[in-house]
C-alpha positions in Angstrom: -6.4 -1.5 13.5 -2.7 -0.7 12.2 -2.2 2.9 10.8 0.1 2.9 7.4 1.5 6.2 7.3 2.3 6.3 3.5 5.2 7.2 1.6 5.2 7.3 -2.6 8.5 7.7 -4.5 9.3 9.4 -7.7 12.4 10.6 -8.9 13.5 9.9 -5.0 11.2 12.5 -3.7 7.9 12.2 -1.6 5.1 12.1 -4.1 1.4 11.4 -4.2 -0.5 11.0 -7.2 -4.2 12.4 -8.3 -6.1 9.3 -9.1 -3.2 7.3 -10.0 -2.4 9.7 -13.0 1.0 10.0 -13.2 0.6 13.3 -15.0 -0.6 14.4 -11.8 1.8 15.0 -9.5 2.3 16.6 -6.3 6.1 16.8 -5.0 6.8 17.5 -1.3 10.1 19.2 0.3 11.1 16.2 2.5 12.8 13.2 1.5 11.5 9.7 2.0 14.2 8.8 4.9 13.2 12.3 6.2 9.6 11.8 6.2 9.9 8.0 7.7 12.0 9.1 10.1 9.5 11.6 11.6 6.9 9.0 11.4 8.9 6.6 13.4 9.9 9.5 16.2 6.1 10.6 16.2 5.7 6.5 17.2 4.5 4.8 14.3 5.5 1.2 13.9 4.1 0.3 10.4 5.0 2.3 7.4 3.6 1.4 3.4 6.4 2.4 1.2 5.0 2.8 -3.1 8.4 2.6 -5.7 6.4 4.5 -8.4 9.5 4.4 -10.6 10.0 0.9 -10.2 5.7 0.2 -10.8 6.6 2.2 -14.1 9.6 0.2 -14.8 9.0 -3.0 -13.8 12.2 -3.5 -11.3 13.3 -2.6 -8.4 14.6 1.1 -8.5 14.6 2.5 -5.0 16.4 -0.2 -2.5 19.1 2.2 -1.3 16.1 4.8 -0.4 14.8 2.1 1.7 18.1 0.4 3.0 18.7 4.3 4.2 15.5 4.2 5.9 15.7 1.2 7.5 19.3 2.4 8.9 17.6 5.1 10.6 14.8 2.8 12.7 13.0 -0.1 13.5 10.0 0.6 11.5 7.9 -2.2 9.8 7.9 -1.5 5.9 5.2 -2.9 3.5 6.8 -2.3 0.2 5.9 -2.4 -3.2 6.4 -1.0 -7.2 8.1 -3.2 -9.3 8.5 -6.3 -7.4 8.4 -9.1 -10.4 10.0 -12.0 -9.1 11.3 -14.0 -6.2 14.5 -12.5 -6.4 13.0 -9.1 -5.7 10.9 -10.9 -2.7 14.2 -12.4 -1.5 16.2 -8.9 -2.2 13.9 -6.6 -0.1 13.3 -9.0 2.7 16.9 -9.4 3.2 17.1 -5.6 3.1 14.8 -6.1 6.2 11.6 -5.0 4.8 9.1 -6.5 7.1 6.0 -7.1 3.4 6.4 -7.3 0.3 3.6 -6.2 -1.6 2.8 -7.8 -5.3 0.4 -6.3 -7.2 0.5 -6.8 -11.1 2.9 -10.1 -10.9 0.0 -11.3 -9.0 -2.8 -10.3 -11.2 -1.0 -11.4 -14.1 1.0 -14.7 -13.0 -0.9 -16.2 -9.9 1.3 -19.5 -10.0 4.1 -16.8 -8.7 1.9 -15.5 -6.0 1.9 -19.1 -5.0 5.1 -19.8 -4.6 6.4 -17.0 -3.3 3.5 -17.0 -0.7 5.0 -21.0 0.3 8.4 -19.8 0.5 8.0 -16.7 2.1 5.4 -17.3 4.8 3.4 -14.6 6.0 5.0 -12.2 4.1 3.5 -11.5 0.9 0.8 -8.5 0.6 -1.5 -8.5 -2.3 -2.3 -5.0 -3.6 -5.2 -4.4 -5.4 -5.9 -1.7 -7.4 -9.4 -1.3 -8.2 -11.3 1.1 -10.9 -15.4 0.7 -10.6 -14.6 -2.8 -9.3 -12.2 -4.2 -12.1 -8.0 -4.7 -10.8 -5.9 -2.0 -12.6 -2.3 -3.1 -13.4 1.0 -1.8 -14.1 1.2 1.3 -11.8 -2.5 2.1 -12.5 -1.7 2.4 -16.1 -3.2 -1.0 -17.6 -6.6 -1.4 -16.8 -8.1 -5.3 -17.5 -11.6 -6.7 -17.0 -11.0 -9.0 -14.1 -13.5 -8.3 -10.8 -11.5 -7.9 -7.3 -14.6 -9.9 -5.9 -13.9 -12.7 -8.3 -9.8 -12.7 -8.1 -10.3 -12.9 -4.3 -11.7 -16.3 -4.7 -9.3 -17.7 -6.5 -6.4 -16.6 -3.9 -8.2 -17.4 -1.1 -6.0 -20.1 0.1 -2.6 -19.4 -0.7 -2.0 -17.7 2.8 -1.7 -14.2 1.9 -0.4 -12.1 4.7 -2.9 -9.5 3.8 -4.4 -7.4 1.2 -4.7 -3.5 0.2 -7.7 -2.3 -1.5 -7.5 0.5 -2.9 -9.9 2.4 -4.5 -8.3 4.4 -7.2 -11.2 7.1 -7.7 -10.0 7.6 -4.3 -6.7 8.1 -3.7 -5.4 10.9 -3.3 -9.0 13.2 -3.4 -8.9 13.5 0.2 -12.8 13.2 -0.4 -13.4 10.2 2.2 -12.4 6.5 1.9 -14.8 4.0 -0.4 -15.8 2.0 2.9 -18.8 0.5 1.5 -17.2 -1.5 -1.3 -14.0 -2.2 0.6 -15.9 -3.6 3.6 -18.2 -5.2 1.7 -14.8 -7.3 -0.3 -13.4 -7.5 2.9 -16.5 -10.0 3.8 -15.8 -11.7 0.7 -12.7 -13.3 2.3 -10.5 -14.3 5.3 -7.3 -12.7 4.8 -6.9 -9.4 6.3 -7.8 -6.3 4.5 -6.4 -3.0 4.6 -8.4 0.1 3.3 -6.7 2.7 0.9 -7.6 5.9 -0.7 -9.3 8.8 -0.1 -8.8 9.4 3.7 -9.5 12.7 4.1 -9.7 13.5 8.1 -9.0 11.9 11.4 -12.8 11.0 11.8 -12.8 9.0 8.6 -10.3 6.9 10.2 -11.8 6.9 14.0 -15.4 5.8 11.5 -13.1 3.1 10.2 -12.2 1.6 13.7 -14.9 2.0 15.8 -17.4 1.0 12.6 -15.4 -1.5 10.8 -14.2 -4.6 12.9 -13.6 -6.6 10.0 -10.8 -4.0 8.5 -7.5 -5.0 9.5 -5.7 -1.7 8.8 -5.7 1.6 7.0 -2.8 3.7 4.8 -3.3 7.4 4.9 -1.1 9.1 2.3 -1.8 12.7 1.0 -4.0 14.1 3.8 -0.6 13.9 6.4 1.4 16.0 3.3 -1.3 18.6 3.1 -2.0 19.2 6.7 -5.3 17.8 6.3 -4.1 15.9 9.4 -2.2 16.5 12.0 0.0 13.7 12.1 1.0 14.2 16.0 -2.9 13.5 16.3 -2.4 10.4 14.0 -0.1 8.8 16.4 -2.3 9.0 19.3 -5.7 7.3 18.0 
């Protein structure tokens, strides 16, 4: 199981959001090339990297944030907000982002998940946002009446690198991850799922591996920022 040590941007500063409710934010001291660079001294490979701004705007806003970051390591970024063509795809990966995650182009345009999943093999990550079992869109903002367990079906076989699930009840409560509905989706299809939201303490996450086979990966996000867990520990499991 890969551990995503998470990092949101707003304004270029290290947020995480209530619920995806923009009007509840919490801002942290460091700075996202800070913060990634501890992750990647403390040993972490994998990092997931949410452009907030750009999921607001609908364009890529923070690529010099991330070209900083990836001047200071090796890590391997999944990275998404505002990603709404294959220009973007081609833009980031030639940045060196290792994923490029799509989220409402995808929902919204699935002959573009397509494609972009032909020409850039392996590489694209679906993210979906899901309220009481229905995909949110448009940085959490747009919420439409289409079930995760039914647009899973329909993507099945368009070789997804993998896909994030998260539970936006969840996120960032810090009140334990929705395991049951994300493992039971996760059984709903081949492609690899990672689990997001709510992780609240390092147990939650040794549950996740030792109990949960079938989950390919989990992001932990506002529980590292709060000291909820230590993220030295983290690095070790």
């Amino acid at each position: 199981m890969i551990i995503f040590p998470a990092i949101d941007i707003k304004g270029g500063k290290c947020v995480r959001l209530l619920k995806g409710d923009f009007n509840k934010v919490t801002q942290y001291e460091k700075l996202p090339a800070e913060q990634a660079e501890i992750f990647f001294n403390l040993g972490f490979k994998n990092i997931h990297i949410i452009d907030l701004d750009g999921a607001l705007e609908g364009k890529l806003v923070n690529k010099n944030i991330i070209k900083n970051i990836l001047n200071k390591s090796n890590l391997k970024i999944q990275y998404g907000g505002g990603v709404r063509s294959l220009q973007d795809v081609d833009d980031l990966l030639n940045l060196g982002v290792d994923k490029v995650i799509v989220g409402t182009i995808a929902i919204e345009n699935m002959e573009f998940l397509k494609d972009a999943c032909k020409r850039y093999k392996d590489k694209i990550v679906v993210a979906l946002d899901v309220r009481n079992g229905f995909i949110a869109s448009s940085g959490w903002k747009k919420q439409t009446r289409i079930l995760a367990s039914e647009f899973v079906k329909k993507i099945e076989f368009f070789k997804i690198s993998r896909i994030i699930y998260t539970d936006i009840n969840k996120d960032g409560t810090k009140t334990g991850p929705n395991i049951k509905d994300t493992s039971n989706f996760s059984k709903l299809t081949k492609i690899p799922v990672v689990v997001s939201g709510g992780i609240s303490s390092i147990n939650d996450i040794k549950s996740i591996k030792e109990n949960f086979p079938n989950l390919y990966g989990v992001i932990v996000g506002k529980a590292i920022y709060d000291g909820t867990i230590d993220i030295r520990k983290l690095s070790t499991i």
